[in-house]
C-alpha positions in Angstrom: 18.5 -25.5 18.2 19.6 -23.0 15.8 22.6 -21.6 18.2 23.2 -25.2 18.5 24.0 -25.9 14.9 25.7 -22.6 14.6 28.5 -24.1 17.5 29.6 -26.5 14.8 33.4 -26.8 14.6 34.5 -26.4 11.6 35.8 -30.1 12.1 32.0 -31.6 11.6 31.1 -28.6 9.0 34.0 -29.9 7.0 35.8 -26.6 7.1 34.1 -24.2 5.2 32.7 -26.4 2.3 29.4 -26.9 3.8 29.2 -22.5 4.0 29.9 -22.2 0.4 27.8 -25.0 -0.4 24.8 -23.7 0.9 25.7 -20.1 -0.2 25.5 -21.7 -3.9 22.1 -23.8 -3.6 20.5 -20.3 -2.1 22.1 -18.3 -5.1 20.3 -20.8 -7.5 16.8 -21.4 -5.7 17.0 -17.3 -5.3 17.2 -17.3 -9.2 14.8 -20.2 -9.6 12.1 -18.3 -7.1 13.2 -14.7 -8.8 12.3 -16.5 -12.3 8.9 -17.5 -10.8 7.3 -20.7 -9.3 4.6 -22.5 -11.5 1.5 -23.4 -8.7 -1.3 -24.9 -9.7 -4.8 -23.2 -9.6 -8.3 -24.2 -9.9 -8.6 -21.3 -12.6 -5.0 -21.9 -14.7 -1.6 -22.8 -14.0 0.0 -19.4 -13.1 3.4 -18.1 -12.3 3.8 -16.3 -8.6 6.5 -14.0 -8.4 8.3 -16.1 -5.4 5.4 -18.5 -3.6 5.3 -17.7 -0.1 6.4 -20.8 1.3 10.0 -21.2 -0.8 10.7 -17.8 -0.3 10.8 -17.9 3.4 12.5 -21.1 3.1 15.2 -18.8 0.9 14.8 -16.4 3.9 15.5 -19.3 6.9 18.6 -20.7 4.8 20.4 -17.5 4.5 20.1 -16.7 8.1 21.7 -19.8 9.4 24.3 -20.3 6.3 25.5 -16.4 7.9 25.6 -17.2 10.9 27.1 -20.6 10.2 30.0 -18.6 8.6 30.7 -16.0 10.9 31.2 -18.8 13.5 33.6 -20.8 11.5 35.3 -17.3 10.8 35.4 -16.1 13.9 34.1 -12.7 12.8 30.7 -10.6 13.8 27.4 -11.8 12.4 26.7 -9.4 9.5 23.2 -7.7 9.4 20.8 -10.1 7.5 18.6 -7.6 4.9 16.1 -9.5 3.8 15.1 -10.0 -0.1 12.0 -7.5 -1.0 9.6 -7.0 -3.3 7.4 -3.8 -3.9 4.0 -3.1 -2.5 2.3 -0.1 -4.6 -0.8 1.3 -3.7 -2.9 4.1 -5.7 -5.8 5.9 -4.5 -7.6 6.7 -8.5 -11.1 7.5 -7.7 -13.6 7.6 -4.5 -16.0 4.9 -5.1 -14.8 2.0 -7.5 -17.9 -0.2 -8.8 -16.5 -3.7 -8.1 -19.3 -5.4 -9.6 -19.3 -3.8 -12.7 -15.2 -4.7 -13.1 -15.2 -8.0 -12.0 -17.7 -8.4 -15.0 -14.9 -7.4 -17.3 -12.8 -9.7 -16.2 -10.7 -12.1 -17.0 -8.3 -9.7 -19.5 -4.8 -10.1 -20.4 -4.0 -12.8 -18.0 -6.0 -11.2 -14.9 -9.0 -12.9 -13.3 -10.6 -12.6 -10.2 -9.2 -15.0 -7.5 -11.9 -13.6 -4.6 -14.9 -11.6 -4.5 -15.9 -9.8 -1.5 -18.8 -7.3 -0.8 -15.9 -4.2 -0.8 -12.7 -6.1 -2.8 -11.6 -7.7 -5.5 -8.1 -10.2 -5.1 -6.9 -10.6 -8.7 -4.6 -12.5 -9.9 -2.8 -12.7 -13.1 -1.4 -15.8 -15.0 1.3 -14.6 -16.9 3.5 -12.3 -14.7 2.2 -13.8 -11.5 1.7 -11.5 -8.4 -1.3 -10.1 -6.3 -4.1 -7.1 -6.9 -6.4 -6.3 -4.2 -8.9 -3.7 -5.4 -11.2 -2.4 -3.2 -14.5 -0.1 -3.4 -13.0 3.1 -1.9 -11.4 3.9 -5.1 -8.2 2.3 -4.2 -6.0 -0.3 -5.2 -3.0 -2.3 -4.5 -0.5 -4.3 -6.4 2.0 -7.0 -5.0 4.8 -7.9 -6.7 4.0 -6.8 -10.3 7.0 -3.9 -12.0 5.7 -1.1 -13.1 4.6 -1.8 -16.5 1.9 -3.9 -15.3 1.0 -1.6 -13.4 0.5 0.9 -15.6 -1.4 -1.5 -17.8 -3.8 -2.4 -15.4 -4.4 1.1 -14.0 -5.1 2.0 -17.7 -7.9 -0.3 -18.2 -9.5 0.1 -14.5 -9.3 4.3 -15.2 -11.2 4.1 -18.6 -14.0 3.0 -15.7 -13.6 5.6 -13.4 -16.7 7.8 -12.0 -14.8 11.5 -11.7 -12.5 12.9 -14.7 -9.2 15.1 -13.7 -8.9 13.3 -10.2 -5.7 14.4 -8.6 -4.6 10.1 -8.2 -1.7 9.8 -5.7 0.2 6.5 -4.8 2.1 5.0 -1.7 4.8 2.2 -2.0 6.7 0.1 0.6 8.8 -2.9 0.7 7.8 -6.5 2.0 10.0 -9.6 2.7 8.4 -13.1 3.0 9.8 -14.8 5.9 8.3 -18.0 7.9 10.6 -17.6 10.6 9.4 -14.3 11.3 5.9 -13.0 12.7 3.8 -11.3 10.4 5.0 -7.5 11.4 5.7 -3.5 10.3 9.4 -3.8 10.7 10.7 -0.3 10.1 9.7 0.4 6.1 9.3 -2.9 5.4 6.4 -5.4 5.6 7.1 -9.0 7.1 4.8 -11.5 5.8 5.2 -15.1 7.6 3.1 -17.1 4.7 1.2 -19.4 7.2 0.2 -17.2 10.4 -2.3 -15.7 9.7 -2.9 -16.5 6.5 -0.7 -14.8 3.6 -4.3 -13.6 1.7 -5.4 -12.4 4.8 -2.1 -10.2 5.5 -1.8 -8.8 2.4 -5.6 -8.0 2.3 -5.2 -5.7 5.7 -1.9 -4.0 5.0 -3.3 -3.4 1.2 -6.2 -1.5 2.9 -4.3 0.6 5.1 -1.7 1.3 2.3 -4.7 2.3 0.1 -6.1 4.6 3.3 -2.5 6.3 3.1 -2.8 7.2 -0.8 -6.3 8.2 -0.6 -5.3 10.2 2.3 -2.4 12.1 0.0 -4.3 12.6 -3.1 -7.6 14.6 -0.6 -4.5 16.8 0.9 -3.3 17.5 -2.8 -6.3 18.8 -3.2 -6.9 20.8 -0.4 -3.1 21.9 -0.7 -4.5 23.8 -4.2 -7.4 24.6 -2.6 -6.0 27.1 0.0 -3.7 28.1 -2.5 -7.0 29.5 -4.6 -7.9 31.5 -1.2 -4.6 32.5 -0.3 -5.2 36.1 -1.2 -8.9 36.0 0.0 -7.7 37.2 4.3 -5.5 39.9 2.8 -7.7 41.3 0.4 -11.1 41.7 3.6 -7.7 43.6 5.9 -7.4 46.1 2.8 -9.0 49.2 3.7 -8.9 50.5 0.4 -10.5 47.3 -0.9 -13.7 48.4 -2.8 -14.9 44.8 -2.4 -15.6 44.0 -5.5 -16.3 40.5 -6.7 -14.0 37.8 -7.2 -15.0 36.1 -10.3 -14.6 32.6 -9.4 -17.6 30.8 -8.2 -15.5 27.3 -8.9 -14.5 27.8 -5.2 -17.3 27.3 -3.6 -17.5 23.8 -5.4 -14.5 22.8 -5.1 -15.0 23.2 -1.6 -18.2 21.4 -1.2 -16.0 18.7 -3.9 -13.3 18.0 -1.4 -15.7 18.0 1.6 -18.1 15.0 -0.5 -14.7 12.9 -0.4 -13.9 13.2 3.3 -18.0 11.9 3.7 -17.3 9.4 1.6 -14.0 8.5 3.3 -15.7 8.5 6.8 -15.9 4.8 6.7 -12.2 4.9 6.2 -11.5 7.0 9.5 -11.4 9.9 7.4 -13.8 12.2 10.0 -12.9 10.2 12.8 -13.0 6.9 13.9 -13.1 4.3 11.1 -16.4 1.9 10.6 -14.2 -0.7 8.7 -13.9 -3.2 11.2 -11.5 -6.6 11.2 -13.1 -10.2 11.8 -9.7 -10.9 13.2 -7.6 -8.4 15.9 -4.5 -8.9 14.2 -5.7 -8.2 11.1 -7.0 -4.5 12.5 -3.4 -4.0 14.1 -1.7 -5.0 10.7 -4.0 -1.8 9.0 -3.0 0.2 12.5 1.1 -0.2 12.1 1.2 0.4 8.2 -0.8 3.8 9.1 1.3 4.5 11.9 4.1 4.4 9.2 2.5 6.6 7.3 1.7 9.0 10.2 -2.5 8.4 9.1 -4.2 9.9 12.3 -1.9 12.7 12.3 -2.4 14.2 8.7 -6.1 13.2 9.1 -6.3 15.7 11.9 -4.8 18.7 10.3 -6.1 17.9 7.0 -9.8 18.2 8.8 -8.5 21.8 10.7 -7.3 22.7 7.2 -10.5 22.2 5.7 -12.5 24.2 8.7 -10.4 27.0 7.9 -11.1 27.0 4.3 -14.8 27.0 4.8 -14.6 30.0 7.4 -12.5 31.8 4.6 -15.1 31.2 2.1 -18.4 32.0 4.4 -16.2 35.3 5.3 -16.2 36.0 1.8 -19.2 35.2 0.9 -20.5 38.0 3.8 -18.2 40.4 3.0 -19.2 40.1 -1.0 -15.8 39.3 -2.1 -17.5 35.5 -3.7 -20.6 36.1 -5.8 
């Protein structure tokens, strides 16, 4: 149907008015959705940042006014690049005590829209956008700049278990498009707002986008880690070395520190294979490509061959009398 209507002459399309028509009511319903989209809620009336459903609608008309327009111009269809939003995810602790926060809540504008046994979905009425929060110490916010950001991450770290944790943070682009199927199109999300369900999407690709960060703030530390023992093989091949002491017991529990989060990321497919599992298969293949993206099973690997390597270094030590 679509080629269909794009084989209009421009006879019927009354030359190009009906183009630049069309190019001007999806320049003002882009500003209108950009502004934000009152829906109601059983909690408040709150402002989304784009609703799902008009901005695939958005998505749909700019496709066809294109192609519409290169066939009355005779020229190439131009690459359609979708409209996108940010997707920010933060790994700030290991174990986040959902219960605990969702008592705190609502404040400034944010209440909880779901509760699950292992996440929170907040919402927030003023600035409009999505926060899924999960107990794995990681969180991930849809559609809200950076200052809200930063306010919320303020508030959630004054309730944080561990003090001086290396934080680390993944981001990615997503499009909301109904035409489309809900996909990991290169580096960007697609989100089709009915199939599955929009919630459900975002829910998935937030969890795997929260395994990625957690993922980069353990190899931060175990980057500094090895950088404390780098001197450690060099100093046991020293013949002259008269094996004296280092004075720094720290590594051994920073060691045991960084091996404590990979055990308490083993439900995450940290050690192996995950024990998160998916009610739905989609869902667990949404979680699969945004980790493919991020290369997950690969870093995973040679993070855990880093980590036996630093342990034999510090047992070798330890014999050898170079760790008291």
């Amino acid at each position: 149907m679509l080629r269909q209507f794009s084989k209009l002459t421009s006879k019927h399309l009354n030359n190009k008015r009906v183009v630049i028509n069309a190019f001007a009511f999806h320049q003002q319903a882009k500003r209108s959705v950009s502004a934000g989209t009152f829906v109601k809620s059983p909690k408040n009336d709150f402002r989304h940042i784009g609703t799902e459903k008009d901005a695939g609608a958005l998505q749909d008309l700019l496709r066809r006014v294109m192609e519409i327009d290169a066939d009355i111009t005779k020229t190439p269809i131009v690459e359609f690049k979708p409209n996108t939003q940010t997707c920010t995810a933060y790994c700030i602790d290991d174990e986040l005590l959902l219960d605990a926060m969702a008592k705190k809540l609502p404040f400034e504008n944010y209440y909880v829209s779901d509760a699950y046994d292992n996440m929170l979905h907040i919402s927030n009425t003023l600035h409009g956008g999505d926060i899924y929060l999960f107990n794995n110490g990681t969180l991930t916010f849809w559609g809200l700049d950076q200052n809200n950001q930063n306010c919320f991450l303020n508030s959630i770290r004054q309730q944080k278990n561990i003090l001086n944790f290396h934080e680390a943070k993944e981001t990615v682009e997503y499009t909301i498009d109904e035409d489309e199927v809900t996909d990991m199109k290169g580096d960007i999300m697609i989100l089709n707002p009915f199939i599955p369900s929009v919630d459900l999407s975002k829910i998935a690709f937030s969890y795997g986008l929260g395994r990625a960060a957690k993922l980069t703030s353990i190899e931060a530390s175990v980057k500094q880690f090895l950088i404390d023992i780098a001197n450690i093989p060099a100093t046991l091949c020293d013949s002259n070395n008269t094996k004296e002491a280092l004075n720094n017991r720290s590594l051994t529990g920073k060691l045991l520190f960084i091996q404590q989060r990979m055990i308490k990321g083993s439900r995450d497919g940290l050690l192996g294979t995950p024990d998160f599992h998916w009610a739905k298969p989609e869902l667990e293949s949404y979680v699969n490509k945004i980790s493919t993206r991020f290369d997950v099973s690969t870093r995973i690997s040679i993070l855990n061959k880093q980590l036996d390597y630093a342990k034999n270094v510090v047992d070798t030590a330890k014999e050898n009398s170079l760790l008291k």
